[in-house]
N, C-alpha and C positions, 0 to 999 in steps of 0.2 A: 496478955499471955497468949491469946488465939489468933493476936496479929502475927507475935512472935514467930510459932508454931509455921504459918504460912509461908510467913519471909525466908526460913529455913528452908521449909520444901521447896521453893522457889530456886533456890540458892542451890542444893542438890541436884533439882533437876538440869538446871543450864547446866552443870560441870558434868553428870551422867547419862546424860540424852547425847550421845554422840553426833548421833544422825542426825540433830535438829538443824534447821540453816542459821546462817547468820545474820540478823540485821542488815542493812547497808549503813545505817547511823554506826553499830558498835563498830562495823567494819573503817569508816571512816574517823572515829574516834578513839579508837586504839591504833589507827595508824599513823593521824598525828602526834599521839603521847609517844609512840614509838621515834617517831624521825625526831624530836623536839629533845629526846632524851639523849637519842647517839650523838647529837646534834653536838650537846652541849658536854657527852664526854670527849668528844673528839677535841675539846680545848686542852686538854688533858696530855701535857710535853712528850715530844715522839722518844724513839729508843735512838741517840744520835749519831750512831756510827752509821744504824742503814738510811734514817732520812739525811744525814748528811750526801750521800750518794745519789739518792733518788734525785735531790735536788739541785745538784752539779750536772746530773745527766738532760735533769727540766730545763735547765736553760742554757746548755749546749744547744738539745736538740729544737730550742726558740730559736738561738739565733745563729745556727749552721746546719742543721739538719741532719736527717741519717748518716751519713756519707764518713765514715771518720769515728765515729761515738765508740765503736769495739775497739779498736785500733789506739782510742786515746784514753780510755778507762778500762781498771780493770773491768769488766762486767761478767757475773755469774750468771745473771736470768738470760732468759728467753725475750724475743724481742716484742712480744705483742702487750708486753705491757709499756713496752717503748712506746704507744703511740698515744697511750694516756697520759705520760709525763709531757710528751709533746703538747698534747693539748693544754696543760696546766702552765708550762713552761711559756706559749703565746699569752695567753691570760695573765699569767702575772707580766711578761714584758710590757701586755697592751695596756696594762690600768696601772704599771709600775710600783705593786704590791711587797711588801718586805715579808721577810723569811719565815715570820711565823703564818702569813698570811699563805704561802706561798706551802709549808707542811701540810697548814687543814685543808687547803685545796687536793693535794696528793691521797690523803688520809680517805676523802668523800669516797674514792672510788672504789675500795671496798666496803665502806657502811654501804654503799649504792645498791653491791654486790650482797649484802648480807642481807638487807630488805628484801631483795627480788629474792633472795631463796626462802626468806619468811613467807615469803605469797606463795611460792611454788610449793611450799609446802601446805600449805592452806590447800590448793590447788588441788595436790594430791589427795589429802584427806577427802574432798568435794568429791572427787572423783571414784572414789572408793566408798560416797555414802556414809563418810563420817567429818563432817563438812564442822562441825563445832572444835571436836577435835583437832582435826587438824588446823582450826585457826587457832585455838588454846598453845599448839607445839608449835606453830608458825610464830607467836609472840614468845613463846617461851625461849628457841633459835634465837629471833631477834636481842633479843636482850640476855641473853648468856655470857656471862664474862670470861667465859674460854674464847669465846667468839669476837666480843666488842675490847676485848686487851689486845690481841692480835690488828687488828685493825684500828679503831678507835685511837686505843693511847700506841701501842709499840709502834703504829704504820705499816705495817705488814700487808700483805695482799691475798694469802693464800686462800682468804675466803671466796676468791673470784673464780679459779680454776673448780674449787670442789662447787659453786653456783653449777659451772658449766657442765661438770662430769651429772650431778643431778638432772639439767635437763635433758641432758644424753641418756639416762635413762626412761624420765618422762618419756619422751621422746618414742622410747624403744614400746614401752608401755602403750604406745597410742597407735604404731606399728607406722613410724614414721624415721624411717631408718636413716635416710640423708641426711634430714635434721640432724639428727643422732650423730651420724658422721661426722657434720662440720661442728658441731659444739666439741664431741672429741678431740678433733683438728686443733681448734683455737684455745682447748684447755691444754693441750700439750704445747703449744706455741707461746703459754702465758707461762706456765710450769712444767719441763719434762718428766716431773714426780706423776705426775696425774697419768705416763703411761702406765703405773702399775695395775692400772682398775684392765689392760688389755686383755685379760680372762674375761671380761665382759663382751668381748666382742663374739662370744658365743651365740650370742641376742641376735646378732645379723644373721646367724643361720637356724634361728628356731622354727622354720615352717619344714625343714627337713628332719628334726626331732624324732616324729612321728614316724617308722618306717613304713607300719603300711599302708601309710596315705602318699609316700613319694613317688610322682609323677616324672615322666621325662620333662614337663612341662615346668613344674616345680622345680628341676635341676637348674634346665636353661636360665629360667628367671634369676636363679640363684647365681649363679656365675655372669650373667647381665649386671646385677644389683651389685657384685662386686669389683665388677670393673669400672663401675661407674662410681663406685665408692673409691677406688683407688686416685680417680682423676680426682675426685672431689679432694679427696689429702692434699695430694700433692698440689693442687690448686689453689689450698689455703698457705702453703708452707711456701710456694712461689711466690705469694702476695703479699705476705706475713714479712720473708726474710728478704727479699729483694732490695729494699730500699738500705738496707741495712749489711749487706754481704759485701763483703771482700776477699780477696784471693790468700788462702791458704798457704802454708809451706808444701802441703801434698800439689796445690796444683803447678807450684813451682817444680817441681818434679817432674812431673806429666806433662807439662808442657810441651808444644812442640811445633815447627815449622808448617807440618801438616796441619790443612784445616780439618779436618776429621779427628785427627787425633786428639787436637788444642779442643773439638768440640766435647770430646769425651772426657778430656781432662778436665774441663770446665765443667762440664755437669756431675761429674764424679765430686770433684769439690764443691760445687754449690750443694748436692745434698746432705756430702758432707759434716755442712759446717756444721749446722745446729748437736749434729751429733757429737762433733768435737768440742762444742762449748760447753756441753753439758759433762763430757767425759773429765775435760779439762777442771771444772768447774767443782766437781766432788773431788777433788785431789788437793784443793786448794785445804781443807780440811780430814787430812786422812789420817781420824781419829773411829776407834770404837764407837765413840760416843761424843760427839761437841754439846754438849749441855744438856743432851735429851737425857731426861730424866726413865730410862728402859732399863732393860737385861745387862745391857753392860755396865748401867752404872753401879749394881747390885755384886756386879763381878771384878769389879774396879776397872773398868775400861776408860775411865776419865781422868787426864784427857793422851789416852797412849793410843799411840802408830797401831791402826789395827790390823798390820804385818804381821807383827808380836803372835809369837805362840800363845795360846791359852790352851791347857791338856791336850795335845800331840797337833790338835791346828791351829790356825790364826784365826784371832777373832773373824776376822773376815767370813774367810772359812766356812765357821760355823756362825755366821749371819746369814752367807748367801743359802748354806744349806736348811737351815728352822724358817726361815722365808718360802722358798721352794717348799717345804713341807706343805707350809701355810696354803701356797696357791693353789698344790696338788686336792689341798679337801676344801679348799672355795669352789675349784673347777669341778670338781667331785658331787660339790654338793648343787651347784647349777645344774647340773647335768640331770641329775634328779628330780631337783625341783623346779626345768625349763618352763614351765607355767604359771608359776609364783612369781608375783610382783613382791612380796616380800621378802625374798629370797634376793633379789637384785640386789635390793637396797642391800642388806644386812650383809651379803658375801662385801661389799663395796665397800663397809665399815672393816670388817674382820681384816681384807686384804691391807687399807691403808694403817690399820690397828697396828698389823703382823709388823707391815715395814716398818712401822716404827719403834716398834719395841725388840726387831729382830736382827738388823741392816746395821752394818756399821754408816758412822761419818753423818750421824741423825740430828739435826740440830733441833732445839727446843720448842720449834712451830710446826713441826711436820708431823705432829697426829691431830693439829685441826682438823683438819679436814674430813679425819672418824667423825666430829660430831655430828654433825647437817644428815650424815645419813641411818646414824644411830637414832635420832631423834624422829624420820620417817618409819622407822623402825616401829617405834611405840604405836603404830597407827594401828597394825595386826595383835602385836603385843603388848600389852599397858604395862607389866614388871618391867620389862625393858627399861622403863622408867629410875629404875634403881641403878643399874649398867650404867644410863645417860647420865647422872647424876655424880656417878662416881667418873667417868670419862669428862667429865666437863670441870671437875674438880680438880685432877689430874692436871690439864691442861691450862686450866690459870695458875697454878699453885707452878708450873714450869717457865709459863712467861713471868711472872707476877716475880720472881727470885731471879732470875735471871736481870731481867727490867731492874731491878732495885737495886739486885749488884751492879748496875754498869754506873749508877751514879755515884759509886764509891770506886770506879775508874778498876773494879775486876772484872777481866773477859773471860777468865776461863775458872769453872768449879773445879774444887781440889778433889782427889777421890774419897768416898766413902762421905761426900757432905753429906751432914745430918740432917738437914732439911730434903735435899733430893731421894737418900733412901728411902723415907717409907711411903712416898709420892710413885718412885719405880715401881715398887713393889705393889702397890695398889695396879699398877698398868699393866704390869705382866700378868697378876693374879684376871682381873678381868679380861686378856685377851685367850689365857688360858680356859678359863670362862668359856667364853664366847665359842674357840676350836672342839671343845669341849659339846657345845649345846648343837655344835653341826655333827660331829661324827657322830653324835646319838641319833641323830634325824637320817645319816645317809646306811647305819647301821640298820640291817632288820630287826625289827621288835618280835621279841619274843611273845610267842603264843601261849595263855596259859589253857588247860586244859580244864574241861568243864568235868 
């Protein structure tokens, strides 16, 4: 009985002692159970419309290379995940690997991706003095089936870009801005979704915050640090799409006899492009709602032209408008709270929350990327836990129905499914939540009188 008794307290204290450190054994031994487990659901058949694509583009880009790949597929994404098919695409050529071998290889690169942000979230917690903690939510991340469906079984990637935008904040956190910069860079180069967290870029100027500590000195620096941050962009975006760029219909336009001119025409469309593949790219689906289980699906947006009026606007409309709301009290509340590390993360969750429950043309993987930082979330806040909980619920229960319709060969939910409404409804209720627990924060609190 008085063993018992001990084993118990024992037991308590690991999961209550936040601050204690961690092992290096347990650390090594839940890192193997973790990789040996993604390991083995990644055998787990992809979602086969998008790995069929991924893997027409893996060995294109084996055996001809950038040159052509836009031009001869359709292609939605962004190209820097073109160079991980690339790589996968030589590997299977070189060892002459078959199709399923040739999916789990594509599959690894975001479990890769989901590990490094289980560490980094570790990382953070360590960082913050609650070093148990955060390996507890670093493993918990890891093995979340909103997380390992998206990747794992569907093949999906998005867990890579939200990796990036996390260490973009790390990053900012540590007062390492460039860093910051290029992970930004290449999160939007892997996903143009990820420029939605650009309210964060308020982080680059938090040493002017403070007014009566600003220096002329502090200016200059500041306008140095973002020039220098400008070439860094574009340095990545020159590196990223080069191999990969061809001449537009716009610079067929612009073109011209003059070398200056044909020079200006040329760079007008090389920056062009990525903008236009992405512009291009959301049109392809220009619905309310494409299977994301949100607001529109609650309002029957599924799956209609979000032209369409709904009361006196189009959905559109009134997505681009309750979004915009949305940034207005994230920026609101950064602004406020420019010294909080928790504050980053959590605006970062609400914003990508917003867009997906708010945005038309949302398809059913684009509020991953809430989780990873809902979940550093809990590191200040432990209920947050219940949030995480239901957002992560949320988010399988959308791939998981979707996934299971496609092998019954339906691509598109009818409106009002019974399974997707009260999944929406859970999402909106928690992001209303969430706007909810910031305007009480950016709101003065009332003083009571003694």
């Amino acid at each position: 009985m008085g063993n018992t008794k001990k084993k118990n307290a024992k037991k308590r204290s690991w999961f209550s002692e936040v601050e204690k450190p961690v092992s290096q054994n347990v650390l090594i031994i839940a890192g193997a159970a973790i990789i040996l487990i993604r390991l083995l659901l990644t055998l787990i058949p992809s979602y086969r419309v998008d790995m069929g694509g991924y893997r027409a583009w893996s060995l294109y880009l084996a055996e001809k290379g950038p040159k052509g790949l836009y031009e001869t597929f359709h292609i939605v994404y962004a190209p820097a995940y073109m160079y991980l098919l690339w790589i996968t695409g030589i590997i299977v050529k070189t060892f002459s690997l078959n199709a399923a071998a040739h999916a789990y290889l594509i599959k690894l690169w975001a479990v890769a991706s989901e590990l490094i942000g289980g560490y980094l979230i570790y990382k953070i917690g360590k960082k913050y003095g609650k070093e148990r903690l955060g390996f507890i939510l670093g493993v918990v991340y890891a093995l979340n089936p909103g997380v390992f469906f998206n990747s794992s079984i569907w093949g999906q990637f998005d867990s890579i870009p939200a990796t990036l935008l996390v260490g973009m904040i790390y990053a900012f956190s540590k007062n390492r801005k460039m860093t910051a910069v290029v992970l930004y860079s290449f999160a939007i180069l892997t996903k143009p979704q990820s420029a939605l967290l650009t309210p964060l870029g308020i982080l680059f100027f938090k040493d002017l915050f403070d007014f009566s500590k600003i220096t002329k000195e502090k200016i200059i620096k500041s306008i140095k640090d973002t020039l220098v941050a400008i070439c860094i962009g574009l340095s990545c975006y020159f590196i990223v799409i080069n191999p990969f760029y061809y001449h537009m219909e716009l610079y067929e336009q612009m073109k011209s006899t003059s070398v200056v001119k044909d020079f200006i025409a040329e760079t007008v469309d090389y920056f062009c492009w990525m903008p236009n593949l992405y512009l291009t790219s959301v049109q392809d689906y220009p619905y309310a709602t494409a299977n994301a289980f949100n607001l529109w699906t609650l309002l029957g947006g599924q799956p209609i032209m979000d032209s369409n009026i709904f009361f006196i606007l189009s959905y559109n409309a009134w997505g681009t408008i309750l979004f915009l709301i949305s940034i207005v009290i994230a920026f609101v509340y950064l602004l406020k709270n420019r010294k909080s590390d928790f504050a980053m993360y959590f605006s970062a969750f609400f914003i990508m929350a917003s867009a997906f429950t708010f945005m038309t043309k949302m398809h059913e993987r684009y509020l991953l990327p809430a989780i990873i930082f809902l979940t550093i979330s809990v590191l200040w806040k432990k209920w947050m836990a219940i949030p995480l909980a239901v957002l992560s619920i949320c988010v399988t229960a959308n791939h998981w129905y979707i996934y299971y319709l496609s092998w019954k060969d339906v691509v598109w939910l009818g409106n009002y499914d019974p399974v997707a409404m009260p999944f929406a409804f859970l999402t909106v209720l928690l992001v209303v939540f969430s706007g909810g627990f910031i305007i009480k924060d950016i709101l003065p609190s009332k003083k009571v009188k003694g």
